[in-house]
C-alpha positions in Angstrom: 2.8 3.9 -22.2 0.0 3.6 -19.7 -0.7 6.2 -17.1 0.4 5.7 -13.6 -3.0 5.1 -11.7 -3.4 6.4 -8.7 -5.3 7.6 -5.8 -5.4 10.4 -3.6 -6.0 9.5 0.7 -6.0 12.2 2.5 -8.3 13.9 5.4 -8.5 17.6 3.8 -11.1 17.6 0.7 -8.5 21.0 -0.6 -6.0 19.1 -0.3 -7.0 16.1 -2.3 -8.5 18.2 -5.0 -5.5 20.2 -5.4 -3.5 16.7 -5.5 -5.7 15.7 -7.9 -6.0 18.8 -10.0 -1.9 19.0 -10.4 -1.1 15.7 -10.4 -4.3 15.1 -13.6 -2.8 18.0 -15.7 -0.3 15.2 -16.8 -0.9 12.9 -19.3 1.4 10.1 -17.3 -1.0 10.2 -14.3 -5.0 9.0 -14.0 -6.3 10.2 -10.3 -7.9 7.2 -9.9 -10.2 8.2 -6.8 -9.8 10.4 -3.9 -10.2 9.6 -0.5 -10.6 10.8 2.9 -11.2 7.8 5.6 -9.6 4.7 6.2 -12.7 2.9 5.4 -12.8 4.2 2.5 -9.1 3.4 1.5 -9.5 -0.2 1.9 -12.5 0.0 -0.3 -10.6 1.7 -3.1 -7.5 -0.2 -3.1 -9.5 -3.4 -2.6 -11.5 -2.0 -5.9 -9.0 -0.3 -7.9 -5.5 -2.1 -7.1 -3.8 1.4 -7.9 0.1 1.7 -9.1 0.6 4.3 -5.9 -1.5 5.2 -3.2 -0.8 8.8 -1.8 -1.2 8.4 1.7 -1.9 11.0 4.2 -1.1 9.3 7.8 -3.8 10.9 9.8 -7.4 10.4 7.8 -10.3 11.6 9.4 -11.7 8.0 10.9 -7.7 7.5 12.1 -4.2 6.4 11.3 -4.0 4.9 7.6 -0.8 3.2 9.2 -3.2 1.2 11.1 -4.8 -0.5 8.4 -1.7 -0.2 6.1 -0.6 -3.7 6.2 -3.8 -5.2 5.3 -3.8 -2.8 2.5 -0.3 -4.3 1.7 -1.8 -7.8 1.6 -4.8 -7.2 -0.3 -3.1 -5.2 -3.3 0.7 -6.2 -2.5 2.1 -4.7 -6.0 0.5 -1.5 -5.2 3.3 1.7 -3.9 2.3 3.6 -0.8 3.9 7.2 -0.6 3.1 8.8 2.8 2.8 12.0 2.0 2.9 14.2 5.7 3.5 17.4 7.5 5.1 15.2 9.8 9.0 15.4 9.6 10.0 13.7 12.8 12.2 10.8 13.0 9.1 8.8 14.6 6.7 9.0 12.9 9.1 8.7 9.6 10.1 5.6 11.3 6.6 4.2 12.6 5.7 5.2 8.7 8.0 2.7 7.4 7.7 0.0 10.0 3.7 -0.2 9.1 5.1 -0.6 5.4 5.1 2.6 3.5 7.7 2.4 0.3 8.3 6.1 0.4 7.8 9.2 2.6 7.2 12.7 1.2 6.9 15.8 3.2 4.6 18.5 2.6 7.3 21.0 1.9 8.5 18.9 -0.1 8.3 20.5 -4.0 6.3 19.0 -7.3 9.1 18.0 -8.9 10.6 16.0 -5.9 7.3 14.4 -6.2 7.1 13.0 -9.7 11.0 11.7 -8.3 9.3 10.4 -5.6 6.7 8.4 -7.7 9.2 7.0 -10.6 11.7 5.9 -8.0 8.6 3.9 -6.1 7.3 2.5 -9.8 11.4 1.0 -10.0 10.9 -0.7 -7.1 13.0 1.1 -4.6 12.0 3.1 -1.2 12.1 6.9 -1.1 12.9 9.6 1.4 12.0 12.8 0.6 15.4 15.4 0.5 13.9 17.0 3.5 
């Protein structure tokens, strides 16, 4: 079975490495890329067409829910999981209205995660326990 491809957007350069770092110590994950502006998310998705697209909502040129339905259009069988310290009901809502599949706090734990990424892979949305 092929890895899940996939790529890391998020503002903090930690951040993404630790992402990266846990998520790679898998065999049924390839960290595709790592990201931290929204320029540079449209480049990657229009270049890689990743399985799921970890998705921080604040990167540091602005909201990757801005741009997130263009994103949709150019690699539409691609899974975005907004993963956020955000837990309020607006932004989760503004989150899916732009066209997230999944949302995924912060405090949310690994496990929840690879939960997260399977049920998004199925074809069905996700909302994190929290």
């Amino acid at each position: 079975m092929k890895p899940t491809r996939i790529l890391i957007a998020d503002d903090h350069i930690l951040i993404a490495e630790m992402w990266s770092a846990l998520l790679s110590s898998k065999e049924k994950y390839d960290v595709v890329d790592k990201v931290n502006t929204c320029k540079q998310l449209t480049d990657a998705v229009i270049r890689l067409h990743p399985d799921i697209v970890l998705l921080d909502i604040v990167l540091s040129d602005g909201s990757s829910l801005d741009i997130l339905p263009a994103l949709k259009t150019e690699s539409p069988d691609t899974k975005f999981l907004a993963v956020s310290a955000y837990t309020d009901l607006a932004t989760i809502k503004r989150s899916f209205a732009a066209g997230v599949d999944g949302y995924f706090t912060k405090t949310s734990t690994l496990d929840e995660l690879d939960v997260a990424i399977r049920t998004l892979l199925e074809g069905h949305t996700y909302h994190c326990k929290e």
